[in-house]
C-alpha positions as CSV (number, residue, x, y, z in Angstrom):
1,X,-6.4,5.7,4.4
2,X,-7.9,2.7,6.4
3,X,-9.0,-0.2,5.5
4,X,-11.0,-3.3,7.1
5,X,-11.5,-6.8,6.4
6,X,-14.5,-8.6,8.0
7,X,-14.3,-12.7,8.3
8,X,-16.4,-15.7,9.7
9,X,-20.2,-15.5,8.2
10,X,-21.2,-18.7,7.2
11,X,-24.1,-20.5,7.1
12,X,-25.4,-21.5,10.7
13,X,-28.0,-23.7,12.2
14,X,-30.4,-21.8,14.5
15,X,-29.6,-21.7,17.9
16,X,-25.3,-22.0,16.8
17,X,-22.9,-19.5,17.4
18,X,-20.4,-17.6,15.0
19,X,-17.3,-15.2,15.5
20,X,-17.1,-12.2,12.8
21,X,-13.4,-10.9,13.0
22,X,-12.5,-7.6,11.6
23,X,-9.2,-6.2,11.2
24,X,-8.3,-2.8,10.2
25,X,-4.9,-1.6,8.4
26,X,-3.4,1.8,8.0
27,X,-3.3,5.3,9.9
28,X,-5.3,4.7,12.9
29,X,-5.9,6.9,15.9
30,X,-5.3,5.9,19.2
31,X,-8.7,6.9,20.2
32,X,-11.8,5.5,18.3
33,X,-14.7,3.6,17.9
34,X,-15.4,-0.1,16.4
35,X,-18.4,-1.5,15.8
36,X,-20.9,-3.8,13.9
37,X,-23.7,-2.7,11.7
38,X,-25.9,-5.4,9.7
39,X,-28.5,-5.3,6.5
40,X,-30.7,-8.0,5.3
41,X,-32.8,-7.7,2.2
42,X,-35.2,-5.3,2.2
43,X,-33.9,-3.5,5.4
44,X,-32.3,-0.7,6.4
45,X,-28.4,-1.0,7.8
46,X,-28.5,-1.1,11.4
47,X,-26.3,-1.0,14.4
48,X,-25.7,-4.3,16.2
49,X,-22.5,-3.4,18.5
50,X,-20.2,-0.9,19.2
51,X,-17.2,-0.7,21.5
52,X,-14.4,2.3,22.2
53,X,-10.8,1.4,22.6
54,X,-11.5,2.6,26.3
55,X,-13.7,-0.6,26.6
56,X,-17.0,0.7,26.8
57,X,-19.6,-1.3,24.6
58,X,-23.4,-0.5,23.4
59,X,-25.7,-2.9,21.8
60,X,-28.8,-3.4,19.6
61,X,-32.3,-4.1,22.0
62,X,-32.2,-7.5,19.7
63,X,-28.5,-9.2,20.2
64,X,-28.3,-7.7,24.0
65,X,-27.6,-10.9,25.7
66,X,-26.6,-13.1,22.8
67,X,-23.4,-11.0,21.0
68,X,-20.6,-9.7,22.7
69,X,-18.3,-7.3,21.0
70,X,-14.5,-7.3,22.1
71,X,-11.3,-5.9,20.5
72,X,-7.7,-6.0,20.3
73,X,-6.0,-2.2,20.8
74,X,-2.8,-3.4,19.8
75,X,-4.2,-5.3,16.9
76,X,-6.8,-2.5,15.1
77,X,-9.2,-5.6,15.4
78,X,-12.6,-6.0,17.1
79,X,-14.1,-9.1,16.9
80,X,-18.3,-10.3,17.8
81,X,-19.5,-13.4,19.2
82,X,-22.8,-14.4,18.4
83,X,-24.9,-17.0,20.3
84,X,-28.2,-18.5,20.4
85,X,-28.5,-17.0,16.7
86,X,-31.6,-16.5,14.6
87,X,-33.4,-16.7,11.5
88,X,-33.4,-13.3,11.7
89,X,-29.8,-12.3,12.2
90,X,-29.5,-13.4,8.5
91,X,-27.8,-10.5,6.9
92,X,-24.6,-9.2,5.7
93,X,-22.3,-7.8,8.7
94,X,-20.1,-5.2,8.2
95,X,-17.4,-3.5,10.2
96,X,-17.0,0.3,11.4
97,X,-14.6,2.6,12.5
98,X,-14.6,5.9,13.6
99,X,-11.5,7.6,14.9
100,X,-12.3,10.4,18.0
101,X,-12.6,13.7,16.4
102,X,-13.3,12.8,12.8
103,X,-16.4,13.9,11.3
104,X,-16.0,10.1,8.6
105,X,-16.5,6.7,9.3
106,X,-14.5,3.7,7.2
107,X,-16.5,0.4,6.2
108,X,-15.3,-3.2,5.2
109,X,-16.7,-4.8,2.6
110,X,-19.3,-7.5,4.5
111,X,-19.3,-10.8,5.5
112,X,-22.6,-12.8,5.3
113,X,-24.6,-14.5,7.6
114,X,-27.2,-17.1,7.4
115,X,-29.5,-18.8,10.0
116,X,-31.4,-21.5,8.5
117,X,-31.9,-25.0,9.2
């Protein structure tokens, strides 16, 4: 079984910048896919980032020049820089992964987020 652990939400003036780390433990295929999904009250989870451990990346229309997704191979860890953040990035973030070939994803638990001055 896998498991992942999401850290850095916090509460963040608009226009700051946050890190979200997630690191994932156990049987992990060589081949798979990271990412970042996101909810805020009253929505719908959606995707924010994904990348592939072959380095390819794909984001949301609304963080496309303001988050960057990256990860560590070695480490079972992706990690998302977010800049220039908004009121409306408020929401809980939480971490994906789906190994090549498997028909189920594994989720962390969330880590919050909140833009407010």
């Amino acid at each position: 079984q896998v498991q992942l652990v999401e850290s850095g939400g916090g509460l963040v003036q608009p226009g700051g910048s946050l890190r979200l780390s997630c690191a994932a433990s156990g049987s992990i295929s060589r081949l798979n896919t990271m990412g970042w999904y996101r909810q805020a009250p009253g929505k719908q989870r959606e995707l924010v980032a994904v990348i592939t451990t072959g380095g390819v990346t794909n984001y949301a229309d609304s963080v496309k020049g303001r988050f960057t997704i990256s990860g560590d191979n070695a480490k079972n860890t992706v990690f998302l820089r977010m800049n220039s953040l908004k009121p409306e990035d408020t929401a809980s973030y939480f971490c994906n992964l789906n190994q090549m070939g498997s028909p189920y994803d594994y989720w962390g638990q969330g880590t919050q987020v909140t833009v407010s001055s």
